[in-house]
LOVEX-524219 format. One record per residue (C-alpha): residue number from 0; chain; y, z, x; residue in one letter. Coordinates in Angstrom, 1 decimal. Example, Ala and Ser with C-alpha at 12.3 -4.5 7.8 and 13.67 -1.06 7.14 Angstrom:
<pts>
PT    i  ch   north      up    east  aa
PT    0   A    -4.5     7.8    12.3   A
PT    1   A    -1.1     7.1    13.7   S
</pts>
This chain:
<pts>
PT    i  ch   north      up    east  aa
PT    0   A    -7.9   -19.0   -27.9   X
PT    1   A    -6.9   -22.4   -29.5   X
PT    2   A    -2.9   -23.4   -28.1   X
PT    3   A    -2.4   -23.9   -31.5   X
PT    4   A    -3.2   -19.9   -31.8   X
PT    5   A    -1.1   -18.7   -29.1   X
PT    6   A     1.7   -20.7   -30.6   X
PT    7   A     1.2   -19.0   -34.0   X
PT    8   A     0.8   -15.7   -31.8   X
PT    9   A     3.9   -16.3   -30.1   X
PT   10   A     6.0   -17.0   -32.6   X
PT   11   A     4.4   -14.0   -34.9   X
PT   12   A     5.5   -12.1   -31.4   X
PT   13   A     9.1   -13.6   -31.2   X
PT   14   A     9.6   -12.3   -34.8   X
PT   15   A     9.1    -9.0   -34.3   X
PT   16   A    11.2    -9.0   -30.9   X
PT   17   A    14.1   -10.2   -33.0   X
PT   18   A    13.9    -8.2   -36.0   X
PT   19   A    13.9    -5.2   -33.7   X
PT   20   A    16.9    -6.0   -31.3   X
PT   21   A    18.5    -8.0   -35.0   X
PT   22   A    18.3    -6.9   -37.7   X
PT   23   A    16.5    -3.5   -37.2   X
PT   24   A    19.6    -2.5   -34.9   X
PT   25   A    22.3    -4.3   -36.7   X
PT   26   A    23.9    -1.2   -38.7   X
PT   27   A    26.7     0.6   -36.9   X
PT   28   A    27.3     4.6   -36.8   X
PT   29   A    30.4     4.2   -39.3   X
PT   30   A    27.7     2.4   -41.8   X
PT   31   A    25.2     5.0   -41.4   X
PT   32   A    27.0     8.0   -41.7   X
PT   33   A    28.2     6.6   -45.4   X
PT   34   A    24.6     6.0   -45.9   X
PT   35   A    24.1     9.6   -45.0   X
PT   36   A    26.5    11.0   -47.7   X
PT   37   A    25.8     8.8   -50.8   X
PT   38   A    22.2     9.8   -51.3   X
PT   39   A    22.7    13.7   -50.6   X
PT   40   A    25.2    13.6   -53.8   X
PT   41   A    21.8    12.2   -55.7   X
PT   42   A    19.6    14.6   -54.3   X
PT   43   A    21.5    17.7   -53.9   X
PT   44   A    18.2    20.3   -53.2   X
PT   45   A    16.9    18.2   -50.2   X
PT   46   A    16.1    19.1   -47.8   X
PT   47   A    15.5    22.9   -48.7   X
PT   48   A    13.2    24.1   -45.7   X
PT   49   A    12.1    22.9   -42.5   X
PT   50   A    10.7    19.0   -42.3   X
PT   51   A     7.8    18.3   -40.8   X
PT   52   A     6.8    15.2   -38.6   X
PT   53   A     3.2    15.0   -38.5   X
PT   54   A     2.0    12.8   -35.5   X
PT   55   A    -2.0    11.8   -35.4   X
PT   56   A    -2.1    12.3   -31.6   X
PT   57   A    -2.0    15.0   -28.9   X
PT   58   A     1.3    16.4   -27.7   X
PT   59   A     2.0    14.7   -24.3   X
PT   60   A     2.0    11.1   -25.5   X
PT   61   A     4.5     8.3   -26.6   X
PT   62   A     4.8     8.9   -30.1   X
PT   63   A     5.0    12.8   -29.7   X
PT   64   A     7.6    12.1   -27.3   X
PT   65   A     9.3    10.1   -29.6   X
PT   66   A     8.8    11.8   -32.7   X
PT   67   A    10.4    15.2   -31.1   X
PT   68   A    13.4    13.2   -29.5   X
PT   69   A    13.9    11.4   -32.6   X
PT   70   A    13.5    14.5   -35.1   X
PT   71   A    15.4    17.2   -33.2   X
PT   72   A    18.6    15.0   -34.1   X
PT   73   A    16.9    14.2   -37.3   X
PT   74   A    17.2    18.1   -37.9   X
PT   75   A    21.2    18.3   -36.6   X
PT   76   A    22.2    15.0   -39.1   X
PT   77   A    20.2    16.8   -42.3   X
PT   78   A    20.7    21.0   -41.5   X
PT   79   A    17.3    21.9   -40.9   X
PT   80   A    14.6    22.2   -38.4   X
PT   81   A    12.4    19.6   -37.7   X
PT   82   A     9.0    20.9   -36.5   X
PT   83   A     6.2    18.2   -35.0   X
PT   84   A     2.6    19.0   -35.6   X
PT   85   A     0.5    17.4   -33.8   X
PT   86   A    -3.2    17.0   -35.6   X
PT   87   A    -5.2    14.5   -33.9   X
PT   88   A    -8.7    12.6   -34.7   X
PT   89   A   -10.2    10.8   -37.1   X
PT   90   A    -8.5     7.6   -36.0   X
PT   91   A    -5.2     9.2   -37.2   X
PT   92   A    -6.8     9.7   -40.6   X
PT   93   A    -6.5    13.5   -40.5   X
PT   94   A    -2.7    13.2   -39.9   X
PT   95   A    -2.6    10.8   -42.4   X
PT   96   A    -4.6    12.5   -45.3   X
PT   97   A    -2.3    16.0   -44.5   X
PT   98   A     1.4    13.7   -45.5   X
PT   99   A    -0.6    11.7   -48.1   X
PT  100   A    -1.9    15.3   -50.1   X
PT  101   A     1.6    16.9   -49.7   X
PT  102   A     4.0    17.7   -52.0   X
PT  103   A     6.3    14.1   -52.2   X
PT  104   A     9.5    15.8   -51.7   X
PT  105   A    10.7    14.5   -48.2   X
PT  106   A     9.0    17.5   -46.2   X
PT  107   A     6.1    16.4   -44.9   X
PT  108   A     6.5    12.8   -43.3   X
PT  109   A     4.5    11.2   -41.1   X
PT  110   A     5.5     9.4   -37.6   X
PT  111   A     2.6     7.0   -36.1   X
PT  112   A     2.3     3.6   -35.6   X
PT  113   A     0.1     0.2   -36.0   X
PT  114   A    -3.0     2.2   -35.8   X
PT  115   A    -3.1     4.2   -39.0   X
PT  116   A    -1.0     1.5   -41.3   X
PT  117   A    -2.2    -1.8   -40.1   X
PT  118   A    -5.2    -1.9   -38.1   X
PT  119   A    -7.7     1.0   -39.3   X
PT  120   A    -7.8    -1.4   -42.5   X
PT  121   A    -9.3    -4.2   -40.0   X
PT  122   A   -11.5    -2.4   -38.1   X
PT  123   A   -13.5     0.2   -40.9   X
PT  124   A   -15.3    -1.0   -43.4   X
PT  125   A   -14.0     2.1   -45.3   X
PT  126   A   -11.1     4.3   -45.2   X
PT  127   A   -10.8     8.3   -46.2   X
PT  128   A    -7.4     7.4   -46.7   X
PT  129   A    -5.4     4.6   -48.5   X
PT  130   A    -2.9     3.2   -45.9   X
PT  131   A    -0.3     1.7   -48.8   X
PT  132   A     0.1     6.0   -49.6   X
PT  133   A     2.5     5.9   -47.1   X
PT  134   A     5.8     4.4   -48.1   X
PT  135   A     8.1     3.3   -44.5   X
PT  136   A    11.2     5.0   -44.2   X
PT  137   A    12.2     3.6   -41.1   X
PT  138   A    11.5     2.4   -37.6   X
PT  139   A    11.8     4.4   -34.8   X
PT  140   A    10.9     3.6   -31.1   X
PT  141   A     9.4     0.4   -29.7   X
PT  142   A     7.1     0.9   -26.5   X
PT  143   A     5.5    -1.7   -24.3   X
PT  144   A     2.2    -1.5   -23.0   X
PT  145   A     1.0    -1.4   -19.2   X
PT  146   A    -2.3    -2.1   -17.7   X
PT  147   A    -2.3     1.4   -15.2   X
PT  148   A    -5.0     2.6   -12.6   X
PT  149   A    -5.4     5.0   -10.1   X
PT  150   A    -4.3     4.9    -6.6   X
PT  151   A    -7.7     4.5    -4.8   X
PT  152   A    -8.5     1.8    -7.4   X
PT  153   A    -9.0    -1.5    -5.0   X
PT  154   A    -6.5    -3.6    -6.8   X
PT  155   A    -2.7    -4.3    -6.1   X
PT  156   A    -2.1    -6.7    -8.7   X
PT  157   A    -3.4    -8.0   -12.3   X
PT  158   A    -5.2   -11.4   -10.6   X
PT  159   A    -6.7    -8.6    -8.1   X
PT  160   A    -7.9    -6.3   -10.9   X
PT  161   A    -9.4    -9.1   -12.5   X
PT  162   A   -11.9   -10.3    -9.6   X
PT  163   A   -12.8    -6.7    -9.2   X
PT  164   A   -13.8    -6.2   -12.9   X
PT  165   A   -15.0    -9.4   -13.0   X
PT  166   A   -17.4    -9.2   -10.3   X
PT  167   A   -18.9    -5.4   -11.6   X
PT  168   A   -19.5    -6.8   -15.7   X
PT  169   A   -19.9    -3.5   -17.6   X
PT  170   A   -19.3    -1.0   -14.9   X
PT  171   A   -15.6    -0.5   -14.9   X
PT  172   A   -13.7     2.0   -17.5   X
PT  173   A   -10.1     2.5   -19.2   X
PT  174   A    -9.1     4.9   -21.2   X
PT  175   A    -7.3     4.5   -24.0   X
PT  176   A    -6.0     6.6   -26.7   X
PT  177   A    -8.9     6.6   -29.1   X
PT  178   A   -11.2     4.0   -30.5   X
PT  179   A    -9.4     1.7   -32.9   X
PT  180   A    -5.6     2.6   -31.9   X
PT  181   A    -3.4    -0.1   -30.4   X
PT  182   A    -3.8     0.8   -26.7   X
PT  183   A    -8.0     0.4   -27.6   X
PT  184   A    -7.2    -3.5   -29.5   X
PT  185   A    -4.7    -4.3   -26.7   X
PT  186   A    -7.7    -3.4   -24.4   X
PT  187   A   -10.2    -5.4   -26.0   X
PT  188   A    -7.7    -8.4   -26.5   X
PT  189   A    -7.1    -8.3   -22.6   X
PT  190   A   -11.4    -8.7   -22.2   X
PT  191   A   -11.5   -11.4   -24.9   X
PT  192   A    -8.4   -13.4   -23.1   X
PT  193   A    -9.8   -12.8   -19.5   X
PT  194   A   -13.1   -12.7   -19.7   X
PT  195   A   -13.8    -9.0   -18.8   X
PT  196   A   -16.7    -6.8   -20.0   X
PT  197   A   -15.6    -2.9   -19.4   X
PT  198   A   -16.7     0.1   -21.4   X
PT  199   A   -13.0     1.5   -23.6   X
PT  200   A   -13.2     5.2   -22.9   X
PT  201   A   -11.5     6.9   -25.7   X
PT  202   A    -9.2    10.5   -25.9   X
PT  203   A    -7.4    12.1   -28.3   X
PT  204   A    -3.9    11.2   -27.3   X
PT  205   A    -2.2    10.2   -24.2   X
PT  206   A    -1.6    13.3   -22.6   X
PT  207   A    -5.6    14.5   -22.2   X
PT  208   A    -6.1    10.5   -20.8   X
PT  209   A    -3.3    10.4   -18.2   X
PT  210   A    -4.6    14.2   -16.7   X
PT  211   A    -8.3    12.1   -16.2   X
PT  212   A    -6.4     9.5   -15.1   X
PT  213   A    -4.7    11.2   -12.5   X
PT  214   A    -7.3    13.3   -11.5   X
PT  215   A    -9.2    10.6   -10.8   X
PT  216   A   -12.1    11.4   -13.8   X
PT  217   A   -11.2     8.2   -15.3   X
PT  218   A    -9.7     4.8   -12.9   X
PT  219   A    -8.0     2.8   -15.2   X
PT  220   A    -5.6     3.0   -18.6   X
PT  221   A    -4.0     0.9   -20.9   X
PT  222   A    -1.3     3.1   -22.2   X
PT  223   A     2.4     2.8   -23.6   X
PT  224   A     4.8     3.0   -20.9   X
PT  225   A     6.3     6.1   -21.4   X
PT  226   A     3.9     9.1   -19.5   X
PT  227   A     2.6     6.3   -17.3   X
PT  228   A     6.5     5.3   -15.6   X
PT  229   A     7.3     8.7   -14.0   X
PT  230   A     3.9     8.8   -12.5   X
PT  231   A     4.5     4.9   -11.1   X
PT  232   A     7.8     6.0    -9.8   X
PT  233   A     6.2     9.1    -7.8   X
PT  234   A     2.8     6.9    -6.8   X
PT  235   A     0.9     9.1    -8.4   X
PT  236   A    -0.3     6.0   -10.5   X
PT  237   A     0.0     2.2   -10.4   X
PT  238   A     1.3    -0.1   -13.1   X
PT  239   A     0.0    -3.3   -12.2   X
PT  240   A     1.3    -5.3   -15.6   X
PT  241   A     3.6    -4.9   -19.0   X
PT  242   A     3.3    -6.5   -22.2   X
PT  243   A     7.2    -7.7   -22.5   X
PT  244   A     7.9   -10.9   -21.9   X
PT  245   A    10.2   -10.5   -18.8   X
PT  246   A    10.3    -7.3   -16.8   X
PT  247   A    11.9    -4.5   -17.8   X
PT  248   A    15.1    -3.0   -16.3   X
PT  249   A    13.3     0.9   -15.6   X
PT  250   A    10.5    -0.6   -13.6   X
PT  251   A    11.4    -3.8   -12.3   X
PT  252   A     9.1    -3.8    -9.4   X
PT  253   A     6.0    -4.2   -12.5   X
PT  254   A     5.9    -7.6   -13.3   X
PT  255   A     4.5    -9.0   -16.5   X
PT  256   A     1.1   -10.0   -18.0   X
PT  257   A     2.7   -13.1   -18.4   X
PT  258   A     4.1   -14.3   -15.6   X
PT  259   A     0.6   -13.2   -14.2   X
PT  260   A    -1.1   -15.8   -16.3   X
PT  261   A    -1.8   -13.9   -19.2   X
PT  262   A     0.6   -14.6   -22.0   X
PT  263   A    -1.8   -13.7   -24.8   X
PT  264   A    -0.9    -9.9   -23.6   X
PT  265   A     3.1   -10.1   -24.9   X
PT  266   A     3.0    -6.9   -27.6   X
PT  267   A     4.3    -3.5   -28.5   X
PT  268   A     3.5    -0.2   -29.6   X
PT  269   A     6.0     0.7   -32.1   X
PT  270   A     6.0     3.9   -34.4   X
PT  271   A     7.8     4.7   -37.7   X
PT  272   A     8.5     7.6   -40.4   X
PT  273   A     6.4     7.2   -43.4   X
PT  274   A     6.2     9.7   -46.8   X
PT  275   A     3.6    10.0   -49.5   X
PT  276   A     4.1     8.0   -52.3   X
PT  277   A     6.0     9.9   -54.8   X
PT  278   A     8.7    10.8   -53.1   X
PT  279   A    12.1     9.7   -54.4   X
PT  280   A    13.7     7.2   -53.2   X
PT  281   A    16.9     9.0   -52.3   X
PT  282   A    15.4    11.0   -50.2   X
PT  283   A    14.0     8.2   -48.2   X
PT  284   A    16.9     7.0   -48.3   X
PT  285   A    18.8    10.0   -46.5   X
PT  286   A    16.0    10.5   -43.9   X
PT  287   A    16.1     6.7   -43.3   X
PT  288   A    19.5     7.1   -42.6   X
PT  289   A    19.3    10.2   -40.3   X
PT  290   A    16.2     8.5   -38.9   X
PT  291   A    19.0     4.9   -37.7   X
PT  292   A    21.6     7.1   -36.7   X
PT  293   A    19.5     9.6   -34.7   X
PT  294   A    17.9     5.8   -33.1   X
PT  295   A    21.4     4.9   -32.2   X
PT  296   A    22.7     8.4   -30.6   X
PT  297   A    23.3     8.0   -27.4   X
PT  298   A    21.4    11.2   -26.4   X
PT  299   A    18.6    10.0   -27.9   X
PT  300   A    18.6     5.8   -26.8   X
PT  301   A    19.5     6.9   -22.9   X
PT  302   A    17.1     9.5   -22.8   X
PT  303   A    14.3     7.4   -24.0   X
PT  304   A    16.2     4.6   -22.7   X
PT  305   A    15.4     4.6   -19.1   X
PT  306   A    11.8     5.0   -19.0   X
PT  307   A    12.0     1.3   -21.0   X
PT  308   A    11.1     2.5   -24.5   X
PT  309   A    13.5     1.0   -27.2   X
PT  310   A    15.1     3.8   -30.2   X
PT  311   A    15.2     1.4   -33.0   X
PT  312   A    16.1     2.5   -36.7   X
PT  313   A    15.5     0.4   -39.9   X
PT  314   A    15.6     0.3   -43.4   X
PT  315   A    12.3     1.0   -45.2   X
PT  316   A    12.6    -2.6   -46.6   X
PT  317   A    12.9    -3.8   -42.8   X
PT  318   A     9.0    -1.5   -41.7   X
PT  319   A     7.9    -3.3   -44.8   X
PT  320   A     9.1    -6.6   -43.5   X
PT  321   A     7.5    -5.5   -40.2   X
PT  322   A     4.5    -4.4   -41.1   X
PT  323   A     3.7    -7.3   -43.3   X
PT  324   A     4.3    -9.8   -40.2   X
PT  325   A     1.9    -7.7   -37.8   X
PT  326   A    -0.8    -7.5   -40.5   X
PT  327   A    -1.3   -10.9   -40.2   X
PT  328   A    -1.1   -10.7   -36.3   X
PT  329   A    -3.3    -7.9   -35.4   X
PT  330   A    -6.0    -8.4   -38.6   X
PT  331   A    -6.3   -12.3   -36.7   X
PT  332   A    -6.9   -10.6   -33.2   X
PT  333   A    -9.5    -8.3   -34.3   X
PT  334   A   -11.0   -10.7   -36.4   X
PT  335   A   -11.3   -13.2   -33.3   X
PT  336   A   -12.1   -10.6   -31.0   X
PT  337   A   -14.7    -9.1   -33.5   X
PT  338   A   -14.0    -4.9   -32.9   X
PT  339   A   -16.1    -2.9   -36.1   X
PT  340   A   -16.1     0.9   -36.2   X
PT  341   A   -17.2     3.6   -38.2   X
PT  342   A   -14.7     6.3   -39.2   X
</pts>
């Protein structure tokens, strides 16, 4: 990778970082709540039933974690249940398809991330979905990623793990959370940038990979922080790097990919609401509005808060802004790395 790359990278990086603590979290509770009001004069039948967040992994992982935290409030701000249904596989096209074919009235939404909008498009030469059939609502956690493994793997630190993968090309496995998603592209950018060849063993969600992973079935993870930080904590696991720039206030003992000699590896997971095309745009704007003031609740930001996962709200205009930028990011790393699959 050219320096004239990572400084592309980088600042590509530093964008995001500051439209997500910015702008993305620049509106305050007073604001919101107004926001809340104007558009249910507009739309006075909605919602009318329970809402649905459909979430393209297992239960278990980061984004179901999120999406439950972030819809039961959701459900308080808007008078009605919010139910998450989880339908894995397909590379998130079968939770995709199910918002895309619903009625576009605001009750069926989807909550993923990078995977489905943004990189599927890169990595498969064709699609069973149409990822602009999602409009963004809204933002709604940021994650960093970690490099985990087991206790009994020999390695105490990143430059460790590297000399032992190194030394055993096409021997060593991690698990991430099925081919194509972000932990898998993270995965393969970290063997690009350091000169690994290990074999990406992929699940269904996080939840199925962590039990392997802490059985010992599978050694090593790359992984959003979220399940893999209580686990650290109890030594049940060992983070040995994370994808922020500096180190993060709920594990400070983890130091960073960067100040390991990997800056390359500075990225996050983040995950969003989406709705089919259709659906009008006052709704999306009252469940954007529930979506930023159930991010800024404090119930919500401290419990998701200390295991170092961001709650970060946003207008759709801001996910479009968003997703434009890491288009261009992630479509350059796969291209470079050179990752093709088949759906």
């Amino acid at each position: 990778m050219s320096g004239a790359e990572l400084r592309r990278r980088a600042a590509l990086l530093g964008a995001l970082g500051a439209a997500s603590a910015g702008t993305l979290g620049a509106a305050s509770t007073g604001t919101l709540g107004a926001s809340l009001s104007a558009p249910a004069l507009a739309q006075p039948g909605f919602p009318s039933r329970p809402i649905r967040f459909v979430v393209p992994f297992a239960a278990g992982g980061v984004t179901d974690a999120g999406a439950r935290l972030l819809g039961r409030r959701v459900g308080e701000l808007l008078g009605q249940t919010v139910v998450v249904e989880n339908r894995s596989g397909g590379a998130g096209a079968i939770a995709a398809a199910a918002v895309i074919e619903a009625p576009p009235d605001g009750h069926t939404l989807f909550f993923g991330g990078q995977a489905v909008i943004i990189t599927n498009r890169h990595l498969y030469e064709r699609l069973s979905y149409r990822p602009e059939a999602l409009l963004p609502v809204s933002l709604g956690v940021r994650v960093p990623l970690v490099l985990a493994v087991h206790p009994a793997f020999p390695a105490q630190s990143l430059p460790e793990f590297l000399r032992h993968v190194r030394a055993r090309p096409g021997e060593v496995g991690y698990g991430t959370v099925g081919r194509g998603g972000m932990t898998h592209v993270f995965g393969e950018l970290l063997e690009a940038t350091a000169g690994l060849d290990m074999l990406d063993v992929p699940y269904r969600g996080s939840g199925p990979a962590m039990q392997d992973l802490l059985g010992g079935q599978i050694r090593v993870m790359v992984d959003g922080l979220v399940p893999d930080i209580t686990h650290h904590r109890a030594g049940a696991l060992r983070i040995l790097a994370v994808s922020t720039p500096e180190r993060i206030a709920a594990a400070p003992d983890v130091p960073t990919f960067t100040e390991q000699g990997l800056p390359e590896m500075e990225a996050f997971l983040w995950f969003g609401l989406f709705a089919p095309r259709g659906t009008p745009r006052p709704v999306i704007d009252r469940l954007s509005a529930a979506m930023r003031e159930a991010a800024a609740h404090p119930s919500v930001r401290d419990a998701i808060g200390r295991d170092g996962v961001e709650t970060v709200g946003s207008t759709p205009e801001e996910l479009a802004a968003l997703i434009a930028r890491e288009d261009e990011l992630w479509g350059g790393v796969i291209r470079r790395v050179g990752i093709r699959l088949s759906e």
